[in-house]
ROSETI-901562 format. One record per residue (C-alpha): residue number from 1; residue in three letters; x, y, z. Coordinates in steps of 0.2 Angstrom, whole numbers, plus 5000, padded with zeros to 4 digits. Each point is the difference from the previous one (the first is absolute). Example, Ala and Ser with C-alpha at 12.3 -4.5 7.8 and 13.67 -1.06 7.14 Angstrom:
BEGIN
+-----+------+------+------+------+
| seq | type |    u |    v |    w |
+-----+------+------+------+------+
|   1 |  ALA | 5062 | 4978 | 5039 |
|   2 |  SER | 5006 | 5017 | 4997 |
+-----+------+------+------+------+
END
This chain:
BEGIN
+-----+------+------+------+------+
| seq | type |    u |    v |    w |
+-----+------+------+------+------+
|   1 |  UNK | 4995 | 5118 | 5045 |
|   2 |  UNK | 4983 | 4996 | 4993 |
|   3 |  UNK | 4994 | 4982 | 5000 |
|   4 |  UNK | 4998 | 4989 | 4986 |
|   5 |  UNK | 4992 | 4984 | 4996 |
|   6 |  UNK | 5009 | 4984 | 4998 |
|   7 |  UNK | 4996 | 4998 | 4981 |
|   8 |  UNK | 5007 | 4984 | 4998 |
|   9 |  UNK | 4991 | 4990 | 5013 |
|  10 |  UNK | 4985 | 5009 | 4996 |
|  11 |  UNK | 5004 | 4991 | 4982 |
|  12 |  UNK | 5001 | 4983 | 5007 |
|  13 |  UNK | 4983 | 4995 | 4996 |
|  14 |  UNK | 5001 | 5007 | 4983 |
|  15 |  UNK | 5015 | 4989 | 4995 |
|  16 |  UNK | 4991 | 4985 | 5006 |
|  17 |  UNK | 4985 | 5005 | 4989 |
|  18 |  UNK | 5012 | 5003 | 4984 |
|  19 |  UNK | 5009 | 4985 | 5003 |
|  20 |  UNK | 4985 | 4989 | 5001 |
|  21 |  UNK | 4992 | 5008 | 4985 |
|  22 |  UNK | 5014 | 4998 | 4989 |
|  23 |  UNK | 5003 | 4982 | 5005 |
|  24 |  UNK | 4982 | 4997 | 4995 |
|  25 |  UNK | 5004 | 5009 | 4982 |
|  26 |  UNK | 5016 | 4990 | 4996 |
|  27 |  UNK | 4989 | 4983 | 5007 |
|  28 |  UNK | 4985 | 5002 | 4989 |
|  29 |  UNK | 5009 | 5009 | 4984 |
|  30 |  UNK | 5016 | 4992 | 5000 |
|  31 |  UNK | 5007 | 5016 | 4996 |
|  32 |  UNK | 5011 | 5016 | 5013 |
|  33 |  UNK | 5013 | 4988 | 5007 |
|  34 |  UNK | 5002 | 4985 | 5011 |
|  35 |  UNK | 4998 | 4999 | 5016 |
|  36 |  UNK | 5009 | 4984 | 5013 |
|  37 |  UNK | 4994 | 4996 | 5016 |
|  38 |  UNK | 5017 | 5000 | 5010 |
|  39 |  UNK | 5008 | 5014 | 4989 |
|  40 |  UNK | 4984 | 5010 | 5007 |
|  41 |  UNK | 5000 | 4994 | 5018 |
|  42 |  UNK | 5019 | 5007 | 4998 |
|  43 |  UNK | 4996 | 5015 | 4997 |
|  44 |  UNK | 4988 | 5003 | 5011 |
|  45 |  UNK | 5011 | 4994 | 5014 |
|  46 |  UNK | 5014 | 5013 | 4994 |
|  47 |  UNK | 4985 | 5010 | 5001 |
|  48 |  UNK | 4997 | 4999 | 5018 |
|  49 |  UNK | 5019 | 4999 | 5004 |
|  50 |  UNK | 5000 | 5017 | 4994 |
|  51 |  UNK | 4986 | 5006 | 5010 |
|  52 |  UNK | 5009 | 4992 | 5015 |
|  53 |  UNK | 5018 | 5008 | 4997 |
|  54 |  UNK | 4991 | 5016 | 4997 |
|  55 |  UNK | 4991 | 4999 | 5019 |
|  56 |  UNK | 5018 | 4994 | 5007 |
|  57 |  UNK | 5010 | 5013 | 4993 |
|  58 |  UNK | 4990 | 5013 | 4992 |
|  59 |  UNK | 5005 | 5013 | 5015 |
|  60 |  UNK | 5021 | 5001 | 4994 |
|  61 |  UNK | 4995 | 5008 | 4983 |
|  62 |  UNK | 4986 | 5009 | 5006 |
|  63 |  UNK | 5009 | 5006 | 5015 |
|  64 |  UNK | 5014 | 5006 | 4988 |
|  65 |  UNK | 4987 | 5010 | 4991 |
|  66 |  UNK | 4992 | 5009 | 5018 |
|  67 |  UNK | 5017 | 5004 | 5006 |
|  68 |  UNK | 5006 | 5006 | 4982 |
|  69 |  UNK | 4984 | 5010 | 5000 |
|  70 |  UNK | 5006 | 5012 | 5013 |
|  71 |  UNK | 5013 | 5004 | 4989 |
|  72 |  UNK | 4988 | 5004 | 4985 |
|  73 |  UNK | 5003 | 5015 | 4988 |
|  74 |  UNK | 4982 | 5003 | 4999 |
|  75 |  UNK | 4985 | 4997 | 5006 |
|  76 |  UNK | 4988 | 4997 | 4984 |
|  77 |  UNK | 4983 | 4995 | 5011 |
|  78 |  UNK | 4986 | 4989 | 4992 |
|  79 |  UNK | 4990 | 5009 | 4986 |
|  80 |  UNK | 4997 | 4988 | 4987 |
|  81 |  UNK | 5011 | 5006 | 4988 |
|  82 |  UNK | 5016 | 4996 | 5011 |
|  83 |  UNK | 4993 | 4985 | 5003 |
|  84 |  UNK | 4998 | 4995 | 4981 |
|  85 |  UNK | 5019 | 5009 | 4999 |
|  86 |  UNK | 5006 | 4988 | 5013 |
|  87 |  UNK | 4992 | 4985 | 4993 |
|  88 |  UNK | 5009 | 5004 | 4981 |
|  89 |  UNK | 5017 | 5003 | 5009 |
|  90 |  UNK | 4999 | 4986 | 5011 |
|  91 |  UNK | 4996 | 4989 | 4981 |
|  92 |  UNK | 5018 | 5007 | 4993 |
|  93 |  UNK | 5007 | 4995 | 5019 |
|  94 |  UNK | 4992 | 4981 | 4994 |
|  95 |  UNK | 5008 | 5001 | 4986 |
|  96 |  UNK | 5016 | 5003 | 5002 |
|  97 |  UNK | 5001 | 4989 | 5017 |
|  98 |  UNK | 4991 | 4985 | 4985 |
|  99 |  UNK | 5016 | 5003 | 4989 |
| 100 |  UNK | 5013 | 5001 | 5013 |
| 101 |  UNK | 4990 | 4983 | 5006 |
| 102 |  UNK | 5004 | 4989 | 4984 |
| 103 |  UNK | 5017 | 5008 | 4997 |
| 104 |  UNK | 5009 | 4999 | 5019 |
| 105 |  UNK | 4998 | 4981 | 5006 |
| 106 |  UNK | 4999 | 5008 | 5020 |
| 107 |  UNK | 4985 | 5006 | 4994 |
| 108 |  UNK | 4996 | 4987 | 4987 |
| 109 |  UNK | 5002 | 4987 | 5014 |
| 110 |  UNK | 4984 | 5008 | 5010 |
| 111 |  UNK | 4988 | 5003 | 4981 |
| 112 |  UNK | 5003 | 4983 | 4992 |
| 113 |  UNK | 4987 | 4992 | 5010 |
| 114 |  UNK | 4986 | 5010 | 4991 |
| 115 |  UNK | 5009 | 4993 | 4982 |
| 116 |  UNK | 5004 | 4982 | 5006 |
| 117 |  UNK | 4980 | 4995 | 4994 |
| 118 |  UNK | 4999 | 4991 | 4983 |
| 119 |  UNK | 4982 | 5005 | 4998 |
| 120 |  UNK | 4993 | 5017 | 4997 |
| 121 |  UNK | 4981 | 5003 | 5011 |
| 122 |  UNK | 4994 | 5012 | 5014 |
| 123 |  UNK | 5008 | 4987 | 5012 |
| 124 |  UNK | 5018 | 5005 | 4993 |
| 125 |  UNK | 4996 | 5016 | 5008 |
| 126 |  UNK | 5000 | 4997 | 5019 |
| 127 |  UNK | 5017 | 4991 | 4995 |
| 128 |  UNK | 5012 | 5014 | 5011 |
| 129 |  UNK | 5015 | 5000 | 5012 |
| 130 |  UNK | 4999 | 4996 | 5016 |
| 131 |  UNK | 5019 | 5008 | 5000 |
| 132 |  UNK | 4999 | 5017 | 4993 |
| 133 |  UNK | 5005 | 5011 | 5017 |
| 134 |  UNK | 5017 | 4993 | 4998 |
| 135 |  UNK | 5003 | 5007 | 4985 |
| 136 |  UNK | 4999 | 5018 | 5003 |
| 137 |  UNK | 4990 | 5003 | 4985 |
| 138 |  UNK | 4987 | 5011 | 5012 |
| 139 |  UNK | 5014 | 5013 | 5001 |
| 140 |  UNK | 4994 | 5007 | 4983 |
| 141 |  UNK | 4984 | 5007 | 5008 |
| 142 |  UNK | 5011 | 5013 | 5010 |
| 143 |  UNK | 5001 | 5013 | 4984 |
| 144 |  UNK | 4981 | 4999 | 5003 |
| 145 |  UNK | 4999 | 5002 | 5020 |
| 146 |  UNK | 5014 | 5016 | 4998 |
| 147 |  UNK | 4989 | 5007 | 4987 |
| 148 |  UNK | 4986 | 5002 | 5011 |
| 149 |  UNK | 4990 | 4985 | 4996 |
| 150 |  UNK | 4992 | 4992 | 5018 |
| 151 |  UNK | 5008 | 4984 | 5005 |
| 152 |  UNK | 4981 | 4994 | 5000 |
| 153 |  UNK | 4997 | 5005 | 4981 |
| 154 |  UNK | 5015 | 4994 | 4993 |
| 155 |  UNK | 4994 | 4983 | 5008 |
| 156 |  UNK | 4983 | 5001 | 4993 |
| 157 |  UNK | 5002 | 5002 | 4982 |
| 158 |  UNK | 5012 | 4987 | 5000 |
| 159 |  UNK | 4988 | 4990 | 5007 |
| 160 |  UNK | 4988 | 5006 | 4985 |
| 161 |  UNK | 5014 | 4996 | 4988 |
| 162 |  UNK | 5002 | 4983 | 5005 |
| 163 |  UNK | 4982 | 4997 | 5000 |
| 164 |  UNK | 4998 | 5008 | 4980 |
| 165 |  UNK | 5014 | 4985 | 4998 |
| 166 |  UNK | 4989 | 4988 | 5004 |
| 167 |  UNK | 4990 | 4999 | 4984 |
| 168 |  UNK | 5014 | 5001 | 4987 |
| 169 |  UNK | 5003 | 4982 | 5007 |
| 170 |  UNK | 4988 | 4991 | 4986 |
| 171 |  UNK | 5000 | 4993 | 4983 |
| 172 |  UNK | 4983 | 5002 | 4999 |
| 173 |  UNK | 5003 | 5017 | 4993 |
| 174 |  UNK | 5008 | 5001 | 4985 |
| 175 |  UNK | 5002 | 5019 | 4995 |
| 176 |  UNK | 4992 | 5016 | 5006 |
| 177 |  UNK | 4994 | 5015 | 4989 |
| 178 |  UNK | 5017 | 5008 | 4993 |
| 179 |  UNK | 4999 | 5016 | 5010 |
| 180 |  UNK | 5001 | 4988 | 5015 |
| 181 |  UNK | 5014 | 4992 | 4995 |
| 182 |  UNK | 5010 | 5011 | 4997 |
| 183 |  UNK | 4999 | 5011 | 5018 |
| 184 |  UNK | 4995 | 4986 | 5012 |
| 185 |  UNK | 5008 | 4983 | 5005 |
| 186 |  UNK | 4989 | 4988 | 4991 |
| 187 |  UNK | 4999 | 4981 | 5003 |
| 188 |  UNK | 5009 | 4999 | 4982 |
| 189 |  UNK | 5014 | 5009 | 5007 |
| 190 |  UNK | 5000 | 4991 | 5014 |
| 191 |  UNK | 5000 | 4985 | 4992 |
| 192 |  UNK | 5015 | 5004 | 4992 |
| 193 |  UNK | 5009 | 5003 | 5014 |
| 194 |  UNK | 4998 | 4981 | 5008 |
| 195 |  UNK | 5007 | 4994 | 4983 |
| 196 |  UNK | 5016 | 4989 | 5003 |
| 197 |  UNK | 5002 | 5003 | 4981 |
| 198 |  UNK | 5017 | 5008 | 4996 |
| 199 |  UNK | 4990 | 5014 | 4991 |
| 200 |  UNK | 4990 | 5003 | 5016 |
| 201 |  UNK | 5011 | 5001 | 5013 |
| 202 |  UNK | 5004 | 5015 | 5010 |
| 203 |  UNK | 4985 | 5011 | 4992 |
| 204 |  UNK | 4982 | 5007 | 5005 |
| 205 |  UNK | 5007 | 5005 | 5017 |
| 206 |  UNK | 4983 | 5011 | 5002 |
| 207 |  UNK | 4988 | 5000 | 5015 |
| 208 |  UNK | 4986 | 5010 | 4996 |
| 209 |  UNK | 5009 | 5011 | 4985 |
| 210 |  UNK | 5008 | 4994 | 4984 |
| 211 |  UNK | 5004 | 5013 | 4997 |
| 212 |  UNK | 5015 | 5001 | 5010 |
| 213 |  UNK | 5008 | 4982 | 4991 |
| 214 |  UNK | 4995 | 5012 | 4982 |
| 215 |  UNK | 5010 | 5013 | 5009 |
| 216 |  UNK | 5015 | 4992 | 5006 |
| 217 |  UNK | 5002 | 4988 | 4986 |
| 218 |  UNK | 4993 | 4983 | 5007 |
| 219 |  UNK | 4986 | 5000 | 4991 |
| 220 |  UNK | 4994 | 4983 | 4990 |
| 221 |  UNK | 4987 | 4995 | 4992 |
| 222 |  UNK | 4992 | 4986 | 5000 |
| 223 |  UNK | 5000 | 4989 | 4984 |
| 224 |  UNK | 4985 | 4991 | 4991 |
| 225 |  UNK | 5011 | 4987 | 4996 |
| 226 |  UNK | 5012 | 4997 | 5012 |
| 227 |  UNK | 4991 | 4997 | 5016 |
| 228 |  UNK | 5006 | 5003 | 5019 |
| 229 |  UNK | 5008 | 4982 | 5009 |
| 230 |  UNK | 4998 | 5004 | 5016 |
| 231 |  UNK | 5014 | 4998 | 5015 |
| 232 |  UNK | 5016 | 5002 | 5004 |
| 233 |  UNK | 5015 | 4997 | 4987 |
| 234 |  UNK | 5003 | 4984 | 5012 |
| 235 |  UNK | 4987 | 4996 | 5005 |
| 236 |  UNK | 5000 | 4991 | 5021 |
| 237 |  UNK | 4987 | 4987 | 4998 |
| 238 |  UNK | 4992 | 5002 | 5018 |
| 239 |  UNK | 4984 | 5003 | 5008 |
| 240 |  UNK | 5007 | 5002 | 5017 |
| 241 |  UNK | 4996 | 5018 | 5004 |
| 242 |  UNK | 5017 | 4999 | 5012 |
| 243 |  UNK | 5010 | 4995 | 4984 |
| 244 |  UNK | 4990 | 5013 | 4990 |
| 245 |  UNK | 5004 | 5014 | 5014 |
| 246 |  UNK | 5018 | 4997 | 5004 |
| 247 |  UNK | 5009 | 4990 | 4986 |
| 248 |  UNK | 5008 | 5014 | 4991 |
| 249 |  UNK | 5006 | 5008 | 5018 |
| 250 |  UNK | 5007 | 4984 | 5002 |
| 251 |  UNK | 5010 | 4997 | 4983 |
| 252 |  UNK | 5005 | 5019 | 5002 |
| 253 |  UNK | 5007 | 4997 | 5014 |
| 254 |  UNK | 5014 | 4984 | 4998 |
| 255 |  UNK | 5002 | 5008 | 4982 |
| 256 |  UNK | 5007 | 5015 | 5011 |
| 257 |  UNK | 5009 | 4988 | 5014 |
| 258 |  UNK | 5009 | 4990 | 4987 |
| 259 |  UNK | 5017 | 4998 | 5006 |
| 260 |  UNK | 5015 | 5009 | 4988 |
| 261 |  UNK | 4990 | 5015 | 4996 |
| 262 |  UNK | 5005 | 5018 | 4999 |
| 263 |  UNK | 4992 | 5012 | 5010 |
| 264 |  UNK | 4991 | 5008 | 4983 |
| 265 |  UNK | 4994 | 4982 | 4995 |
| 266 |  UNK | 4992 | 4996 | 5014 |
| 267 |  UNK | 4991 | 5019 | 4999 |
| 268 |  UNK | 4996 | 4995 | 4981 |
| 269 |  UNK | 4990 | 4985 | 5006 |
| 270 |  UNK | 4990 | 5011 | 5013 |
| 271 |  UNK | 4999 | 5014 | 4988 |
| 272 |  UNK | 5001 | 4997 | 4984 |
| 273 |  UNK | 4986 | 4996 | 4988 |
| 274 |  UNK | 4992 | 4982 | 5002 |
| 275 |  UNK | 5011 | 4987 | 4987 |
| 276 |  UNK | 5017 | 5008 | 5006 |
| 277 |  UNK | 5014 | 4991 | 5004 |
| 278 |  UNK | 5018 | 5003 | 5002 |
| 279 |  UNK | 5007 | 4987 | 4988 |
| 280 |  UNK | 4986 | 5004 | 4985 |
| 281 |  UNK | 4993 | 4981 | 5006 |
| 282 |  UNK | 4981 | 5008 | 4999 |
| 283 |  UNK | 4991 | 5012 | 4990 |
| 284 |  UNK | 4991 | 5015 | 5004 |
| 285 |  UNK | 4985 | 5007 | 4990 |
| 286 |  UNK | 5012 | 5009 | 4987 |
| 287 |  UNK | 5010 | 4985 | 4998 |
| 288 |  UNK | 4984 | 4992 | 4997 |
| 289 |  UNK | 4994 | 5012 | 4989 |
| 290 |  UNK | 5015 | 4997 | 4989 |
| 291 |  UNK | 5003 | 4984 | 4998 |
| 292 |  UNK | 4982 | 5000 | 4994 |
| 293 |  UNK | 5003 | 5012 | 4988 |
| 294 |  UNK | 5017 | 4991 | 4995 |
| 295 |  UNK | 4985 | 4985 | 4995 |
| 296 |  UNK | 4990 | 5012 | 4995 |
| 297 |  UNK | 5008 | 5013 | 4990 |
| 298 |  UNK | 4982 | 5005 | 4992 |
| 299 |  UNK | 4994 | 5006 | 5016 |
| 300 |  UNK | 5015 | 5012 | 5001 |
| 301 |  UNK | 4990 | 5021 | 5002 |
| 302 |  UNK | 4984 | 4991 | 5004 |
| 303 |  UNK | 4991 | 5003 | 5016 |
| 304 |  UNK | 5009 | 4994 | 5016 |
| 305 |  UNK | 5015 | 5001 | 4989 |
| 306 |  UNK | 5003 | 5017 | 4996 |
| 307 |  UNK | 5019 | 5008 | 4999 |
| 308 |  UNK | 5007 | 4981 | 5001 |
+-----+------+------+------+------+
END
């Protein structure tokens, strides 16, 4: 298998540039967002807890991927254009495993971290799980090692992926030429998705490509007048990067262990979507969505809340 580069610490010095010049836009216009000094130190300490859990146990998923290798349909090689082939398919692999990561809690449980920031700047970026190996989530790369992508290629242009992530982190971008918007995962659209507003939730699952969420039917848009609040539905009120990393693991589990439960409620709490309960105590986002609309009936066909 061919070697290639480490993309994303190659990146490193680049996100410190871009977080730095964007702090210094936001200071001296008052404009692109807010920044807070421990909500940033947060995130950079998830940051490098990522890093960490990805030295500790980076081998069990890639291991998977050399061993699955030997089983591989094909063997594609490494002209450019299976590389740019790998690199799309390995987008529609992010997001799908994105969608199934705010509508199964197990998954949820690893991915509400990177939401759990009130603000919206570069730093919200590094904010990622120290916890995703347990989740399984790497088996969707499999399709990609049986097809014939290398084990080494699928890890690369996921690395690229996350690193085109980086930038859509901002307010200091408002909208980009239409043509862009419409095809490529824009810091509007991203914005969109760290929206705790009932109209925003559970849309914009893009990495790189929109046009996956225009495809599926998670697409929203984001509105002029009607501006992202960032967070979590509840938001946890922390700046301890433990707290930040392991809470929802924590509540998932003694919502699971309560005593008097079935078998299928205790499964519901690991696997059902985030806000699901077996006794209808809590809300998911379609709940959410429509008691909202029973407030709002106005907003009833509008976007967010199409087919309600």
């Amino acid at each position: 298998m061919p070697a290639y580069p480490d993309v994303v610490s190659w990146a490193v010095p680049l996100f410190i540039a871009a977080i730095l010049a964007e702090f210094a836009f936001v200071k001296l216009t008052g404009k692109g967002g807010r920044f807070e000094t421990r909500d940033a130190l947060t995130s950079l300490a998830m940051g490098a807890g990522n890093v960490a859990a990805g030295i500790a146990l980076g081998f069990v998923a890639y291991g998977f991927y050399v061993w699955l290798w030997e089983y591989r349909l094909f063997d594609l090689g490494a002209a450019w254009w299976v590389v740019v082939a790998c690199f799309v398919l390995d987008d529609l692999r992010y997001y799908w495993y994105h969608r199934i990561a705010h509508r199964s809690r197990w998954v949820w449980a690893e991915h509400v971290n990177h939401h759990s920031s009130q603000h919206y700047n570069l730093t919200t970026a590094l904010r990622q799980s120290w916890t995703g190996t347990f989740t399984g989530m790497w088996l969707l790369r499999a399709p990609l090692i049986l097809l014939g992508f290398s084990p080494a290629m699928v890890i690369f242009v996921g690395g690229v992926n996350l690193v085109y992530q980086f930038w859509i982190h901002t307010e200091a971008i408002t909208r980009l030429p239409r043509w862009v918007e419409a095809v490529m995962n824009t810091p509007s659209h991203h914005r969109v998705h760290h929206g705790r507003n009932a109209r925003y939730l559970d849309a914009n699952y893009a990495g790189v490509f929109i046009v996956w969420d225009r495809l599926f039917g998670t697409f929203v848009p984001e509105l002029d007048d009607e501006r992202p609040d960032y967070g979590l539905v509840h938001n946890i009120a922390t700046f301890n990067p433990l707290r930040v990393a392991f809470h929802e693991w924590l509540a998932m589990l003694r919502d699971a262990a309560k005593p008097g439960l079935t078998l299928r409620q205790r499964l519901g709490y690991l696997l059902a979507p985030p806000g699901w309960s077996h006794d209808g105590s809590r809300q998911d986002s379609a709940a959410i969505k429509r008691a909202h609309l029973a407030r709002h009936p106005e907003a009833r066909g509008t976007p967010g809340f199409e087919g309600m």
